[in-house]
C-alpha positions, 0 to 999 in steps of 0.5 A, a space after each residue: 471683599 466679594 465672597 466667592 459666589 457673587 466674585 465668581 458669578 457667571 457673566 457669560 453663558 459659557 461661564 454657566 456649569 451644568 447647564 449644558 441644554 438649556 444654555 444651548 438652547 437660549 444661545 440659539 434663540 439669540 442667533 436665530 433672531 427666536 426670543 420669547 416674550 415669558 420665560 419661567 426657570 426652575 430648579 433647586 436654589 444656588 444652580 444658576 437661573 438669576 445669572 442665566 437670566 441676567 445674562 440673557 437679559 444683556 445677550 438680547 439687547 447685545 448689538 454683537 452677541 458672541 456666540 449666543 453671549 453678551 460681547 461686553 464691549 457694545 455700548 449696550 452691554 457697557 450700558 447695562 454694566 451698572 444698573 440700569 433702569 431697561 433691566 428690572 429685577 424685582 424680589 417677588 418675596 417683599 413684593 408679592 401684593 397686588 399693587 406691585 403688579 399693577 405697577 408692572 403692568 403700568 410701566 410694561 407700556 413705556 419704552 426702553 430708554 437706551 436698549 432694544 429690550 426692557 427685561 423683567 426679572 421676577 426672583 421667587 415668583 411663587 411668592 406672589 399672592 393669588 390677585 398679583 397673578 390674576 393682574 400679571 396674567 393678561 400683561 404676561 400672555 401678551 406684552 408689549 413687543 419690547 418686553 420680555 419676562 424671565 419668571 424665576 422660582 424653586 418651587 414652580 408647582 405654587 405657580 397657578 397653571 394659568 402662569 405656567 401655560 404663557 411661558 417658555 419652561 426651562 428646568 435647571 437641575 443639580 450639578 454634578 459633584 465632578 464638575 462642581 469639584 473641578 470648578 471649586 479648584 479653578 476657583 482655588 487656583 485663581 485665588 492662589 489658595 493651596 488644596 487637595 483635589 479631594 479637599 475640593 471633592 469633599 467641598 462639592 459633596 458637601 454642596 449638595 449639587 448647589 453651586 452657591 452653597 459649594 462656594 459659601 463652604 468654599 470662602 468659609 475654608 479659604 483661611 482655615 489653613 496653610 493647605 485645605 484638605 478633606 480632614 480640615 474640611 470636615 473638622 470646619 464643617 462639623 460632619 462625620 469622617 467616612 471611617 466613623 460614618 461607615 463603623 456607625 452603619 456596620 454596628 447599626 445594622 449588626 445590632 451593637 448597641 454599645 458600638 453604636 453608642 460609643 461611636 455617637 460619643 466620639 463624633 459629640 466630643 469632636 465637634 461634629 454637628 448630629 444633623 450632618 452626621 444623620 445626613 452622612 449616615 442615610 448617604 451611606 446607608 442609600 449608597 449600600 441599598 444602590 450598591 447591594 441592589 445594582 452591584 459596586 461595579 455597575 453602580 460606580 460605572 453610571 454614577 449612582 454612588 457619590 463617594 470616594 475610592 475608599 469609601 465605595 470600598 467600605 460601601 461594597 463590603 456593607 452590601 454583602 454583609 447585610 441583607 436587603 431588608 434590613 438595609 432598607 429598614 435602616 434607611 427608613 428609621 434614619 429618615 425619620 430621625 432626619 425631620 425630627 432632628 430639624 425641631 429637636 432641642 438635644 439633637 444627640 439624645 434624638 439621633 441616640 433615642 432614634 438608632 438605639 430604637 433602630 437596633 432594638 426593632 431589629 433585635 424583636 424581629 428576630 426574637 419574634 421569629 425565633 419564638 415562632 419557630 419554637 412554637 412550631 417546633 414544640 408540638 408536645 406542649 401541655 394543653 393549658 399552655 396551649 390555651 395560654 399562648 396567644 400565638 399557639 391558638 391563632 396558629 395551631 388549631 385541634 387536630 382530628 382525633 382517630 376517635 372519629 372515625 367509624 370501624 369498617 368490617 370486610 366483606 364475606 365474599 371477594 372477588 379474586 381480582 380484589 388482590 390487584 393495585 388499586 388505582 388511586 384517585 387523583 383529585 380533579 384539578 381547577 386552574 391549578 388548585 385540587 378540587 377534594 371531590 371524590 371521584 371513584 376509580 374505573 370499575 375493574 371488577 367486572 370479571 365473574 366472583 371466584 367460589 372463594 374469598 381474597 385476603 384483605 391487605 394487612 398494610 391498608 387493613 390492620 387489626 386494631 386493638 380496641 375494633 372487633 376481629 377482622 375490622 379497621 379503622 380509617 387511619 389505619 388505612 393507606 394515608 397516601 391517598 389523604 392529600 392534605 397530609 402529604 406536605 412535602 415540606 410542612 413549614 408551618 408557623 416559620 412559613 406564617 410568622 414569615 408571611 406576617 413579616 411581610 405584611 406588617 411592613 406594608 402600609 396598604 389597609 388589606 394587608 392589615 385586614 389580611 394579617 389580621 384574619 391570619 391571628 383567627 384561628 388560620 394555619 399555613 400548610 405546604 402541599 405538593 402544588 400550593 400553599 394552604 391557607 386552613 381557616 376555620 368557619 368564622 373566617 373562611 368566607 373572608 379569607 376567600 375573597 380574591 383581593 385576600 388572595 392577592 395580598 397572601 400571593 403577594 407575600 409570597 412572592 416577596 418571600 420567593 415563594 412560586 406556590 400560589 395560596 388557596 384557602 382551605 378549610 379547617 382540619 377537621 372538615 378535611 378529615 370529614 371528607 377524607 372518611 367520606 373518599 375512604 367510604 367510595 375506595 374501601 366500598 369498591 375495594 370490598 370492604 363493608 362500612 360499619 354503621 
């Protein structure tokens, strides 16, 4: 007895599913007379090129077509019923030399012996070596006018261009699930074999968009049981329920190690095959990223989730629960688990080892951003262990000291006009970014000096304990006016260990040379207009190359970050130009600098 596939092998064009273009297109050539002379049909395998290339063979010599179709009943079709030596069909894998196609191309000369027609059907025609090609080539671009070649393969980018350029390209692509299920049943129902249309739905997922190999698990379950349902399908089969495909996702993305663990147990002791149960595990993991993406409702309504009404469900829930980053993290660790698993000898132990290291890299992620965030919330640690974390000194640089700074004295003399607000100056702006050049305010001490002296501000001119009477230093005065510390929310090392994240997960060589930089010494500061970058002299030329920039605004897009970055030097040269703008204001405020 014929197994499904080949009992049920299509004979007529309309007997071809999920095909529809190219089948409409092949049926017109016939009606109006427009037949080629090299066809070429691509596509995954079991989706139907052979069998529309066999029936196209007997349509063109058909005396009375049927709508594009063989009639079946001329006495050509009725010739071409059994083998017959007008339609050759050669397996261009065991055939693939040179001498083969010299054969073809000195036969291509005699006519055929009872049709129109004399078809050459070339199965897997990629198979065929470089000097088989350069033999067909002038045979394929001009034939004779009663041969016609039908080129075959899955793989048409091994075909050199010089093939592909001579021939009419039809490209077969995958059936839908819907479709390939409601001919599963057909199929069952012809055969009188009892189902459950979600058995049947369950046969179609499994096929993976072939047709041959949805029926290869279709005649493998037809004498499983008395009524074929979706729990003996997956019992036969050795893949993952949904329910435990769906637990297996929720404890890998919660970081339950034990759940994890004991989940991949179960399936073991049930029979269930490790790659199937990956291949389940990144379907479902893709359907949450599309579900989280799009939302469940859009996602069902275009189709872009193959799953059951229980599962969508179960998918809709993953999607809120679990964040984008870390769906996608998953998807890519199960990915590579997948191409391990086809050379592995212990395929349980690779898929474990591979979501027990999916679930700690998530745990160290969070771990490295709770220690950063502790750092930076620990501003009083001593200073060896400062110089003992390696985290602390790339990101957290010396501050100034008010040591530094020189004592001013007041004038003797003051204008009264000395008492008015003093108009503060606003750093010059360059497409966008503050310039900290000092820009002294208008003069408007222009009015004749009055015979006695204005009393100094005590808010910007306090007395300190260790300057003599009278004089200040300049952190005593108004910090207002020093930009770089007015943050209006300092994140920080969250900012930075955050901006790190990101570019660890990117592959592009500048992000590696950028996260690299940002560990010399570089720390993150949030101004009112921008994110500062602060970097020390060994590397500041570096860090204000335009393609850095790019790679630190990138982040910070990713991050949901509008401020744009902007390299700054260190604190400490800051604060040498904060003295500097302090000398301009006091000086025209009155106060004399002391040397």
């Amino acid at each position: 007895m014929a197994t499904l596939y080949r009992k049920y092998r299509s004979q007529r064009f309309e007997d071809v599913i999920g095909q529809d273009p190219i089948v409409t297109t092949l049926t017109n050539q016939i009606k109006l007379n427009r037949i080629g002379h090299a066809y070429l049909f691509t596509g995954s395998r079991g989706v139907g090129k052979t069998s529309c290339a066999r029936i196209f063979a007997r349509a063109v010599n058909c005396l009375h077509p049927v709508n594009g179709s063989p009639c079946g009943e001329c006495e050509a079709c009725k010739k071409l019923a059994a083998d017959n030596v007008d339609i050759i069909e050669m397996d261009a894998a065991s055939n693939n030399g040179v001498d083969d196609a010299r054969d073809i191309r000195e036969k291509v000369k005699y006519l055929p012996v009872a049709c129109k027609y004399k078809v050459y059907i070339i199965d897997e025609v990629h198979m065929l070596t470089g000097g088989a090609f350069n033999a067909l080539l002038k045979t394929i671009e001009e034939p004779p006018e009663h041969v016609i070649f039908i080129l075959a393969t899955t793989e048409p980018q091994k075909l050199p261009q010089t093939i592909l350029s001579r021939c009419i390209r039809f490209d077969f692509r995958l059936v839908p699930t819907d479709i390939l299920a409601k001919h599963i049943a057909r199929i069952y129902d012809a055969e009188g074999i009892k189902y459950t249309y979600e058995a049947a739905e369950e046969i179609a997922r499994l096929g993976e968009g072939s047709v041959r190999d949805a029926l290869s698990v279709a005649d493998t379950l037809a004498s499983a049981a008395e009524q074929i349902t979706p729990e003996v399908v997956l019992a036969l089969t050795g893949a993952g329920d949904n329910a435990a495909i769906a637990g297996l996702f929720d404890n890998t993305a919660s970081r339950d190690l034990t759940g994890v663990l004991t989940v991949i147990d179960k399936l073991v002791k049930s029979g269930k095959s490790m790659s199937a149960v990956c291949r389940q595990l990144i379907d479902y993991t893709r359907n949450v990223l599309v579900c989280k993406s799009v939302g469940k409702d859009k996602a069902v309504a275009v189709g872009l989730i193959n799953a059951d009404k229980a599962t969508v469900q179960s998918i809709a829930q993953s999607a809120d629960k679990y964040a984008m980053s870390e769906i996608s993290r998953i998807l890519t660790e199960l990915g590579n688990a997948e191409n391990g698993l086809k050379y592995s000898v212990n395929p349980r132990v690779f898929l474990e080892t591979a979501l027990i290291k999916t679930v700690c890299g998530g745990q160290r992620e969070d771990d490295i951003l709770r220690r950063l965030t502790a750092l930076e919330n620990s501003v009083g640690l001593p200073t060896e262990q400062k110089k003992n974390n390696q985290v602390a000194s790339a990101v957290q640089p010396p501050k100034p000291t008010e040591q530094t700074a020189k004592p001013i004295t007041p004038a003797a003399q003051k204008p009264e006009q000395s008492t008015a607000p003093i108009v503060p100056t606003q750093p010059k702006a360059t497409c966008g970014v503050p310039d900290y050049e000092p820009e002294p305010p208008p003069d408007i001490y222009d009015a004749p000096p009055p015979p006695e002296p204005a009393p100094m501000r005590s808010a910007q001119t306090p007395r300190a304990n260790n300057t003599p009477s009278g004089k200040a230093t300049v952190s005593a005065a108004d910090e207002g006016e020093f930009w770089h510390l007015k943050a209006t929310a300092e994140q920080g090392l969250e900012l930075q260990g955050n901006v790190v994240r990101i570019l660890r997960k990117s592959d592009a060589p500048a992000s590696a040379r950028v996260m690299r930089l940002l560990l010399h010494g570089v720390t993150v500061r949030e101004r009112d207009e921008y994110i500062a970058f602060v970097s020390p002299d060994d590397v500041f030329l570096a860090m204000g190359d335009p393609s850095v920039k790019s790679v630190l605004n990138g982040a910070l897009d990713a991050l949901g970050v509008k401020k744009r970055a902007h390299i700054e030097r260190t604190e400490d040269d800051l604060y040498q130009q904060d003295i500097a703008r302090a000398k301009v204001l006091f000086t025209r405020d009155g106060v004399i600098i002391a040397e």
